[in-house]
N, C-alpha and C positions, 0 to 999 in steps of 0.2 A: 112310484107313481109314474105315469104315462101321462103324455100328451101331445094331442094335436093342434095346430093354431091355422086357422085359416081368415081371410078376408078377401071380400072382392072388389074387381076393377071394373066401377061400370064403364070404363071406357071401351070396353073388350076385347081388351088387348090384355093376354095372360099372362106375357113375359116380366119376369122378377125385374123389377127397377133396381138399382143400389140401394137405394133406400130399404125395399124390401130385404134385400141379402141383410144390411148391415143390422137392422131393426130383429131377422131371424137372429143374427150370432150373438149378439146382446143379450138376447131372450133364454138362446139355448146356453150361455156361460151361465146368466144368473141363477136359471134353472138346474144347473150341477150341482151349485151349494147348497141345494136344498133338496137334493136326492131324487128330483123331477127329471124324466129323460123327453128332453122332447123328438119325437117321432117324426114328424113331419111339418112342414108348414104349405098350407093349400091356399094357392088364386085361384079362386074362382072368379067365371065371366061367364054372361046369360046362355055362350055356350058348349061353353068346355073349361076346363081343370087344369090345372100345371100342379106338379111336384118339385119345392126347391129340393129338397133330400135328392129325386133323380134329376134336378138339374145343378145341383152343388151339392156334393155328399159332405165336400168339407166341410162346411157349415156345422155337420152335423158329428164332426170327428169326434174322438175321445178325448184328443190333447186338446185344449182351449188354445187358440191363434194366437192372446193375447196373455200375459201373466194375470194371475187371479189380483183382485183388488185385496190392497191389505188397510189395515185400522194404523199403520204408523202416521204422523204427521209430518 
């Protein structure tokens, strides 16, 4: 399965916050354990688009940045 995740900034200002980054890597880890690839994440703003994929491809690497969560206690 694929996916795209987008949300806009009415401020219209396009550029990715940390927030934004860190909210995408979350999203695209969680997304591997369940065989989902996420493709891209879009800001939109009333007039133009940003891509984090082409503004942080790492994000979108194959290796996860962070070790996978485990069930040990």
């Amino acid at each position: 399965m694929l996916l795209v995740l987008a949300h806009n900034h009415p401020s219209g200002v396009g550029d990715p916050s940390p927030d934004d980054e860190a909210v995408t890597r979350t999203i695209v880890e969680a997304c591997r354990l369940v065989d989902v690839t996420v493709l891209d994440h879009l800001i939109v703003t009333a007039t133009a688009w940003t891509s984090l994929r082409q503004r942080h491809p790492a994000l979108f690497a194959a290796t996860p940045s962070t070790p996978p969560l485990t069930t040990d206690g």
